[in-house]
C-alpha positions as a LaTeX table, in Angstrom:
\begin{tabular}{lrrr}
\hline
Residue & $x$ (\AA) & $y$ (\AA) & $z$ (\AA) \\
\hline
Unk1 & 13.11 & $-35.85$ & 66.35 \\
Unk2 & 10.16 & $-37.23$ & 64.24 \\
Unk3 & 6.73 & $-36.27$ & 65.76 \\
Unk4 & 3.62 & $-37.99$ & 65.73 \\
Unk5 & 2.39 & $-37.26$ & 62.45 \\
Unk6 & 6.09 & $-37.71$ & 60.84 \\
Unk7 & 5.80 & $-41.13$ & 62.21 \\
Unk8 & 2.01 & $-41.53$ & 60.98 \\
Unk9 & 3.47 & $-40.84$ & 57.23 \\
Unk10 & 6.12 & $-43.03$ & 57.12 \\
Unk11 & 3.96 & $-46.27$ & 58.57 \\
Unk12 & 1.90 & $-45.34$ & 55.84 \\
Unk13 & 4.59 & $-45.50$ & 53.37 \\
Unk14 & 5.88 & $-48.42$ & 54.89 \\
Unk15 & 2.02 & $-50.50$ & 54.11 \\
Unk16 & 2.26 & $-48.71$ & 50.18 \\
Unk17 & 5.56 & $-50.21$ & 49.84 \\
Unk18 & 4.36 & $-54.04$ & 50.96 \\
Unk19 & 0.81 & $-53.53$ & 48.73 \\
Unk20 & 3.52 & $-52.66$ & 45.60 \\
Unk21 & 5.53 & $-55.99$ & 46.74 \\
Unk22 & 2.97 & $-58.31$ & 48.03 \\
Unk23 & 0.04 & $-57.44$ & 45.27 \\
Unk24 & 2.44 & $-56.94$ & 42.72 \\
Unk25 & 0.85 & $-53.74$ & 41.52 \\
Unk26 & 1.95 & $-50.18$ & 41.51 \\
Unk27 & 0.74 & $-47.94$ & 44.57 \\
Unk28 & 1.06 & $-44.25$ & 45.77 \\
Unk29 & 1.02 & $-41.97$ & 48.69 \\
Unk30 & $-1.64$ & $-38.87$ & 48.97 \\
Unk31 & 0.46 & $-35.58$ & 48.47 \\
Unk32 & 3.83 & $-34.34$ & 50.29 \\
Unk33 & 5.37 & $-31.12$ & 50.67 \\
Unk34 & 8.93 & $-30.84$ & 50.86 \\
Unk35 & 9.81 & $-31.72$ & 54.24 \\
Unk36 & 7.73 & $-34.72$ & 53.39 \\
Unk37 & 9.40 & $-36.06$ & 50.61 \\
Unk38 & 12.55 & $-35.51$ & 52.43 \\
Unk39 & 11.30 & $-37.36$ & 55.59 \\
Unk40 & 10.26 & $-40.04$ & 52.66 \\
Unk41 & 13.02 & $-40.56$ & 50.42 \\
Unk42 & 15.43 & $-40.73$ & 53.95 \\
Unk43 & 13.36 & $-43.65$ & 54.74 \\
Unk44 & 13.09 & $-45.19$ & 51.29 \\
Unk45 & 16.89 & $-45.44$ & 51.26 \\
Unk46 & 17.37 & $-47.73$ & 53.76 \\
Unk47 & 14.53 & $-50.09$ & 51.95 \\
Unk48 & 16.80 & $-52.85$ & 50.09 \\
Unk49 & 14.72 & $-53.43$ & 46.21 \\
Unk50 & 12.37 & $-50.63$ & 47.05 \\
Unk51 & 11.64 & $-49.12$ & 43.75 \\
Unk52 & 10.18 & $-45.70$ & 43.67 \\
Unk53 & 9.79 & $-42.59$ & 41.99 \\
Unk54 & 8.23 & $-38.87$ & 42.79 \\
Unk55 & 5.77 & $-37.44$ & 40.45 \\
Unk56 & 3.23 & $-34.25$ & 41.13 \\
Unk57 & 1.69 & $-34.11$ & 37.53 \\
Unk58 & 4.50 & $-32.04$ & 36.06 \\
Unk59 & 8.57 & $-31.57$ & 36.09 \\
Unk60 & 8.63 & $-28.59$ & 38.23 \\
Unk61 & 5.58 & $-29.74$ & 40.74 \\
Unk62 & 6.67 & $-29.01$ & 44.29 \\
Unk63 & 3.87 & $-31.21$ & 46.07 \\
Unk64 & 4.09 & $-34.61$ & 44.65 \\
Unk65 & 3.11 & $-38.08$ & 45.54 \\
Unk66 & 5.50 & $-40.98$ & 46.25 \\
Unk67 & 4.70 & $-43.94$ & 43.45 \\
Unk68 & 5.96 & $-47.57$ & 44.32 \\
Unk69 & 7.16 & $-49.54$ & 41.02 \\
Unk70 & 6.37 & $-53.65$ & 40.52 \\
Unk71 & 9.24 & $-54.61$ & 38.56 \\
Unk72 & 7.41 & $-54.65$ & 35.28 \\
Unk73 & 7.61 & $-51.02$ & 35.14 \\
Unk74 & 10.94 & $-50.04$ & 33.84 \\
Unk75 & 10.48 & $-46.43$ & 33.48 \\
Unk76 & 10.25 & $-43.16$ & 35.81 \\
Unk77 & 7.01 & $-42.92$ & 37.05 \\
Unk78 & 6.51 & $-38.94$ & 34.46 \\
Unk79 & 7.16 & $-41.13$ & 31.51 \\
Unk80 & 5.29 & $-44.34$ & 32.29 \\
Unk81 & 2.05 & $-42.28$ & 32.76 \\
Unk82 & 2.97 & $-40.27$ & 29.51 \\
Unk83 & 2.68 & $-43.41$ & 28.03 \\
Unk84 & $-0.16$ & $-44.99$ & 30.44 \\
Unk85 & $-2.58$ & $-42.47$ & 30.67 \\
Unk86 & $-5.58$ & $-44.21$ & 32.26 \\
Unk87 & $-3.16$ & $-45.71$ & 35.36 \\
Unk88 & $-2.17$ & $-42.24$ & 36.23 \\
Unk89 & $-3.42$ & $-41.71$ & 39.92 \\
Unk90 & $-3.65$ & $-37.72$ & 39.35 \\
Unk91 & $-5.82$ & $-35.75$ & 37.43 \\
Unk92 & $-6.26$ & $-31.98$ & 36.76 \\
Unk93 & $-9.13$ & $-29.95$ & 37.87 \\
Unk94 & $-9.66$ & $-26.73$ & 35.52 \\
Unk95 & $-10.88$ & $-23.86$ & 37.09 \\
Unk96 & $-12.51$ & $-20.70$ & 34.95 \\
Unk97 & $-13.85$ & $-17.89$ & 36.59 \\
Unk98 & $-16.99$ & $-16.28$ & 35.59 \\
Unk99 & $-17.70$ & $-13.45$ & 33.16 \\
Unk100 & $-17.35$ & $-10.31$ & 36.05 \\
Unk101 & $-16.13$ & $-12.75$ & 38.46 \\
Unk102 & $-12.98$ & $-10.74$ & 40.45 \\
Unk103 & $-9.42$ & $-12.83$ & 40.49 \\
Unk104 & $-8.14$ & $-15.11$ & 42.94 \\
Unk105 & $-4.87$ & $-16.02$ & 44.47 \\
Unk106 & $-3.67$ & $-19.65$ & 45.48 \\
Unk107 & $-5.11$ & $-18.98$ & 48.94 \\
Unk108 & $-8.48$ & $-18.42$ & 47.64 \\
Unk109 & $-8.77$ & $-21.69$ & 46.12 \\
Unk110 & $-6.87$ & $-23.61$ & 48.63 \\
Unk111 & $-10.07$ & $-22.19$ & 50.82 \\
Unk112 & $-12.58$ & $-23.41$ & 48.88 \\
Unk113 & $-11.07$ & $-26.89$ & 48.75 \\
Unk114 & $-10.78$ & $-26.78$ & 52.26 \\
Unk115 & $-14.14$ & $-25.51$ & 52.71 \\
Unk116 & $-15.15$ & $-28.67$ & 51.49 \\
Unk117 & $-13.59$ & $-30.81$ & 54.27 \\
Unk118 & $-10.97$ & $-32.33$ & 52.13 \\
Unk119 & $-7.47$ & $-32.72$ & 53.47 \\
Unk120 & $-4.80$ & $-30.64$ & 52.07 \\
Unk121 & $-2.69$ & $-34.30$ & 51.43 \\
Unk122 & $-5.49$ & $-34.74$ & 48.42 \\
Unk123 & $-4.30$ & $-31.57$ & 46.33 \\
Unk124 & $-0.89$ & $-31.03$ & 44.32 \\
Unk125 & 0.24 & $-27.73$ & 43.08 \\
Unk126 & $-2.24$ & $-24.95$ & 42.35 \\
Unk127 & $-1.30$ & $-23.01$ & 39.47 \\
Unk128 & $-3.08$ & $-19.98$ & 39.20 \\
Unk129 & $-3.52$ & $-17.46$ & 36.41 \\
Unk130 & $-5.78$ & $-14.35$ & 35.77 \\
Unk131 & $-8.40$ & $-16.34$ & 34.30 \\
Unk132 & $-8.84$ & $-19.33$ & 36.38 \\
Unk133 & $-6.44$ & $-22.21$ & 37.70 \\
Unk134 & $-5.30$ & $-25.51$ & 36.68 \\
Unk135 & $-5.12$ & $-27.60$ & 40.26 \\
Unk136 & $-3.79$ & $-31.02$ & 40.44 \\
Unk137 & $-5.86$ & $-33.44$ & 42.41 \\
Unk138 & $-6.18$ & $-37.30$ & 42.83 \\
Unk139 & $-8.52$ & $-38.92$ & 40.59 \\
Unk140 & $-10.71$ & $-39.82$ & 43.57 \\
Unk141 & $-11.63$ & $-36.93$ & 44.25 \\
Unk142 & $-11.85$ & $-35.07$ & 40.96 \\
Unk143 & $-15.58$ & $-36.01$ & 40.86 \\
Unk144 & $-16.74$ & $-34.14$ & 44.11 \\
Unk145 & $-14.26$ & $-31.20$ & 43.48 \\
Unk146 & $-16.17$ & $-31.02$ & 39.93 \\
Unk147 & $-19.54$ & $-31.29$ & 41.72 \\
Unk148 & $-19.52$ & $-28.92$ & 44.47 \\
Unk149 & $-16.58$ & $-26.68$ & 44.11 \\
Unk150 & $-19.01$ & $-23.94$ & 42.87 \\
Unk151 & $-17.50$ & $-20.80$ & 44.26 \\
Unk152 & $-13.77$ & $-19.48$ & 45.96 \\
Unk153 & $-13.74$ & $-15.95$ & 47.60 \\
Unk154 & $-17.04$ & $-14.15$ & 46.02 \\
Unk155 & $-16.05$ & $-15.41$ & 42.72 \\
Unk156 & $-18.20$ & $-17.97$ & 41.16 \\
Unk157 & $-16.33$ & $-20.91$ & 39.02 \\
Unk158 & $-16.66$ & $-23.38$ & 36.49 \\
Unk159 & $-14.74$ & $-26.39$ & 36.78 \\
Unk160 & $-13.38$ & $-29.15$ & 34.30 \\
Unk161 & $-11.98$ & $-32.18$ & 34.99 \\
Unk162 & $-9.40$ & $-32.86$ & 32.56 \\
Unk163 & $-5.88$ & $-35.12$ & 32.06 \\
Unk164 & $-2.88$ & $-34.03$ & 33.77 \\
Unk165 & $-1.53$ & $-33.57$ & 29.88 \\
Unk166 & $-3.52$ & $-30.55$ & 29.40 \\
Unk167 & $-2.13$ & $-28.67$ & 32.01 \\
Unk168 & $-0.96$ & $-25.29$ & 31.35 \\
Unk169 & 2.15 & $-24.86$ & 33.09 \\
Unk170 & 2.71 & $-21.12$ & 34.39 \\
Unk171 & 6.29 & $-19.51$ & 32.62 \\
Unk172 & 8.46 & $-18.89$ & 35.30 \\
Unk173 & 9.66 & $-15.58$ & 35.25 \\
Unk174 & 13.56 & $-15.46$ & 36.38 \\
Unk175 & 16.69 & $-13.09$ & 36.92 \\
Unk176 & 20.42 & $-14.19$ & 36.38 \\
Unk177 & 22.19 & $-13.16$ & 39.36 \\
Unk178 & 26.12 & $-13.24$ & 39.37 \\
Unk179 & 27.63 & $-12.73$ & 42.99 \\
Unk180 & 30.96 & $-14.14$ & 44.58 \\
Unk181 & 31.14 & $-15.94$ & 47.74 \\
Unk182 & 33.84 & $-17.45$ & 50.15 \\
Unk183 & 32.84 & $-20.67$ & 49.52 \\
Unk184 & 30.23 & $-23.14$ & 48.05 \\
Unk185 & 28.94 & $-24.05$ & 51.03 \\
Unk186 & 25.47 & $-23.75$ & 51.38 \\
Unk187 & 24.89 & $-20.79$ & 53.47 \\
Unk188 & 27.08 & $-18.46$ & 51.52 \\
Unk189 & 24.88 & $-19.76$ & 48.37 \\
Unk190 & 21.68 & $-19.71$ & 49.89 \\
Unk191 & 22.82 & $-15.64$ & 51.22 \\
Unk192 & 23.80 & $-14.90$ & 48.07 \\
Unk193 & 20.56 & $-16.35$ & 45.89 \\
Unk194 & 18.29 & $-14.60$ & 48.26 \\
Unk195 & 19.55 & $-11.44$ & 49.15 \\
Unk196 & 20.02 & $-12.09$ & 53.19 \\
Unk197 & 22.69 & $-12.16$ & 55.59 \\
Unk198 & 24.48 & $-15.05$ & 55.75 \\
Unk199 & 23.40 & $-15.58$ & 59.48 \\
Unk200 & 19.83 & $-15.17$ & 58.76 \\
Unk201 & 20.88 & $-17.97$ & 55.84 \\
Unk202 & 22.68 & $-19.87$ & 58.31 \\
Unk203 & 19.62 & $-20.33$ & 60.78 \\
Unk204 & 17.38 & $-21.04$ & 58.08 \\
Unk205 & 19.24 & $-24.24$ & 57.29 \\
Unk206 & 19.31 & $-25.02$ & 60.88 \\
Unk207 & 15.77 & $-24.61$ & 60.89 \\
Unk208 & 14.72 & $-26.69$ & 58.22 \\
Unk209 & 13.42 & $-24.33$ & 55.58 \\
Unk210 & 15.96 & $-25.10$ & 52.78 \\
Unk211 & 16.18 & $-27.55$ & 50.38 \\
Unk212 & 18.66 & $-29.34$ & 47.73 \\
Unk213 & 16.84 & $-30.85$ & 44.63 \\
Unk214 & 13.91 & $-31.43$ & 46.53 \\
Unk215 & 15.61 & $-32.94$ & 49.91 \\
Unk216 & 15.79 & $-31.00$ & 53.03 \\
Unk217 & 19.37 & $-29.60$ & 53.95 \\
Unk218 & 19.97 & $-29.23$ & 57.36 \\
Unk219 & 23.87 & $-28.79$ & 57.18 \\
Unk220 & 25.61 & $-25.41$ & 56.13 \\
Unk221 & 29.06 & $-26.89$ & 55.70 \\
Unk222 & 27.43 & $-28.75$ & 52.66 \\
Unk223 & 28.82 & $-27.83$ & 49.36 \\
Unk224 & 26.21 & $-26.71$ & 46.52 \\
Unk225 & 26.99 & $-27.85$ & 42.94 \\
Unk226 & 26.33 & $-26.52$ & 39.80 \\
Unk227 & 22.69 & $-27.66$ & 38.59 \\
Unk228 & 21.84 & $-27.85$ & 42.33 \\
Unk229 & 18.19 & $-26.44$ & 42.55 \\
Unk230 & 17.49 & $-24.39$ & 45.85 \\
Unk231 & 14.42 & $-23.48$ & 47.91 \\
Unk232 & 14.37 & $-21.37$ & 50.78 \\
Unk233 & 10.64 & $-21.78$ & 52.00 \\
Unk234 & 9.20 & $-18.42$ & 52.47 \\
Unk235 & 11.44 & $-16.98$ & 50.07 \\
Unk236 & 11.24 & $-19.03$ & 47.04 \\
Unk237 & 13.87 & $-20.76$ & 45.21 \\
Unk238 & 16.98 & $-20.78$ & 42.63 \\
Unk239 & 19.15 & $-22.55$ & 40.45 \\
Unk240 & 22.91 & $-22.59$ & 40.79 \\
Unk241 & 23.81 & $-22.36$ & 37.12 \\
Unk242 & 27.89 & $-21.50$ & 37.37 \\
Unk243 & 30.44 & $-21.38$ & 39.77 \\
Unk244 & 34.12 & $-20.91$ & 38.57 \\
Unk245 & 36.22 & $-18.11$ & 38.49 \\
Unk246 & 38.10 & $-16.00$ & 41.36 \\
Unk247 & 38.39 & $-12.71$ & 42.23 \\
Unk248 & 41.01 & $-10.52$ & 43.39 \\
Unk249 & 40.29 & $-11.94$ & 46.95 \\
Unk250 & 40.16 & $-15.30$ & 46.39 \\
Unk251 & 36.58 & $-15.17$ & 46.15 \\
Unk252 & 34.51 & $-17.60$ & 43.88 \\
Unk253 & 32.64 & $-15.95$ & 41.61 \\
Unk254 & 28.95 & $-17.52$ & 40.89 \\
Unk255 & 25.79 & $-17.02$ & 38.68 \\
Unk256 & 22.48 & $-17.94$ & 40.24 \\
Unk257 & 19.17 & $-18.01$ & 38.29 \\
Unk258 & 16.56 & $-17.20$ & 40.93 \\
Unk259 & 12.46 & $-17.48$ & 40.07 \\
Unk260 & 10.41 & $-14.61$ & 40.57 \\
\hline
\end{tabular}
């Protein structure tokens, strides 16, 4: 059952979508998480000629914004702005600590943003590392965030506003995991990726906190294909990289590549 807000998002994709058709120009959303985008792209299917794309700065970005194509742009929306940097509706906010400044973790900056009375819908992904963070924003408020984001935790910052092609995209770190299951259906894969029982795995499909390629899964008979990129929120996510084989049993016999 949608709630309130679920149905305040998708009115407001629903006027983005008629600005892209009526005005003829390309348009975006602010920022979705994952349930979001699945909520979203549900909605988008049912829109006959609706042309659209997700995009969050960067391949792997798991906040993105929805982007609404006029038919003059023939491209995905990653490699249009490659191409057309000044239209791109993000930007990236570079954050340095200061000499004897301690670290921070993500929710150290998320607080300062915050602090500032900005929604959480105006910020992408936050990618931190020991000497700062790279945080995607949207170009409307890069100015402010560059004005008055002057300290997070007790460390004080500087901050650079830069294009989203400068971004220095953490190296995930990652362990091959090779485990056999019953079946490919999605609980057994989700159990075996992230080390729980395959009730606990069951329940968290059930309860909304996995996702296929991006789209919430909310069925564990589903089958899980090779390629098939899985996040368990709250536990983090995985790649299905093989399944073929059998063991003794019967059992398929799978390789998982799961991100540390």
């Amino acid at each position: 059952m949608e709630s309130k807000e679920d149905k305040l998002l998708l009115a407001q994709i629903e006027d983005k979508i008629r600005q892209c058709s009526d005005k003829y120009m390309m348009t975006n959303s602010l920022f979705l998480d994952m349930r979001q985008r699945s909520l979203t792209e549900a909605m988008l299917r049912t829109k006959k000629g609706a042309r659209y794309g997700f995009y969050g700065g960067y391949g792997d970005a798991e906040r993105v914004i929805a982007v609404f194509l006029p038919d003059y742009i023939d491209a995905e929306p990653i490699d249009y702005f490659h191409e057309n940097p000044e239209e791109n509706p993000l930007t990236l906010i570079r954050v340095s600590l200061k000499k004897g400044s301690p670290s921070l973790s993500h929710r150290d900056y998320l607080g300062s943003i915050m602090g500032l009375g900005l929604k959480r819908e105006m910020t992408g992904d936050i990618l931190v590392r020991e000497s700062g963070a790279d945080i995607i924003v949207l170009k409307e408020i890069a100015g402010f965030l560059a004005s008055n984001m002057q300290k997070a935790g007790r460390a004080a910052l500087d901050i650079k506003e830069l294009p989203v092609s400068e971004l220095i995209a953490p190296e995930a770190k990652r362990r091959e995991i090779t485990e056999s299951v019953a079946s490919l259906r999605l609980d057994n894969v989700i159990s075996a990726a992230f080390g729980i029982a395959r009730s606990k795995a069951s329940e968290a499909v059930g309860s909304g906190l996995v996702f296929i390629n991006g789209i919430e899964a909310l069925k564990n008979e589903r089958q899980v294909k090779e390629g098939d990129k899985l996040v368990l929120r709250g536990k983090g996510k995985a790649v299905l990289k093989k399944a073929g084989g059998a063991t003794r049993k019967g059992r398929i016999i799978i390789t998982i590549e799961r991100y540390l």
